[in-house]
N, C-alpha and C positions, 0 to 999 in steps of 0.2 A: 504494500500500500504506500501511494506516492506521500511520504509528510507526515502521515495518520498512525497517531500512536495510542493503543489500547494501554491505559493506565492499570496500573498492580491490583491484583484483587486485594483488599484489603481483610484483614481477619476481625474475625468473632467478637473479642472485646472490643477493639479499637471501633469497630461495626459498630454495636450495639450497647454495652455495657459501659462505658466510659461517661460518666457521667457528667464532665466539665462541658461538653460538647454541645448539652444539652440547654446548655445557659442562653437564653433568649435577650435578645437585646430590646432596648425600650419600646412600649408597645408605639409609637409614634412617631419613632423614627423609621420612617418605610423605606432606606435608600437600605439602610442597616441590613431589614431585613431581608430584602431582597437579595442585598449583598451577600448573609449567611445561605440562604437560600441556595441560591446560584451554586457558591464555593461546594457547599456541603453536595448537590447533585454533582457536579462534576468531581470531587474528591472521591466519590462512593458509586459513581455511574456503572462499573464493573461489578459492584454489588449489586444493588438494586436490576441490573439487570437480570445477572445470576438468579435472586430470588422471584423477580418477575416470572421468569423461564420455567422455575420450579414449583411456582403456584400452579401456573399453567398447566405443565406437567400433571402435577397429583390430580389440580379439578378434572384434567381427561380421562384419568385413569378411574376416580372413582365414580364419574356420569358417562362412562363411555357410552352406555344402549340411549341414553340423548342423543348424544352426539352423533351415535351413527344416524338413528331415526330422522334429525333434522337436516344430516347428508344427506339421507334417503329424498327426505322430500325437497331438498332444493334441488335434485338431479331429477325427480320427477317432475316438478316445474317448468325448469327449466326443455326440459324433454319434450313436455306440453305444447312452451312456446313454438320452439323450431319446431315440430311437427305443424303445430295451427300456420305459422308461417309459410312453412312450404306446399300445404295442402292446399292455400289458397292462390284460385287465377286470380284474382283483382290484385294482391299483394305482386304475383309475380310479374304481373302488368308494368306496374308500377317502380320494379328495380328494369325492368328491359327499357 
């Protein structure tokens, strides 16, 4: 990747348990907190992604017969569409 560098996964305490981290700046000053804001997603962006990933992960694993069913039906759908589309002369009319 030209330039583009994936930052260090960060660990478990420094992640989560460290509690200095957690100090909030004035509720009023909003450059502050945008500023913490910003820092702390890009400091932990290889985390949260990571965890993102594995939420993901687990919800598929444990509603998978959703997941398929709601495949099921948007390939049925979608199935629907292009069939109605090609079955019809006026539609075909209309791309010639």
């Amino acid at each position: 990747m030209n330039g583009v560098e994936v930052p260090p996964f960060r660990n478990f305490h420094e992640f989560l348990l460290e509690t200095n981290r957690y100090e909030r700046p004035p509720f009023n000053d909003f450059k502050r907190w945008n500023n913490r804001i910003i820092s702390n997603l890009l400091y932990f962006q290889t985390n949260y992604f990571v965890t993102i990933i594995a939420l993901f992960l687990l919800h598929t694993i444990y509603s998978s017969q959703d997941i398929f069913i709601g495949l099921i039906a948007v390939v049925a759908v979608i199935a629907t569409l292009i069939f109605a589309v090609s079955a019809d002369a006026n539609i075909k009319k209309v791309h010639n």
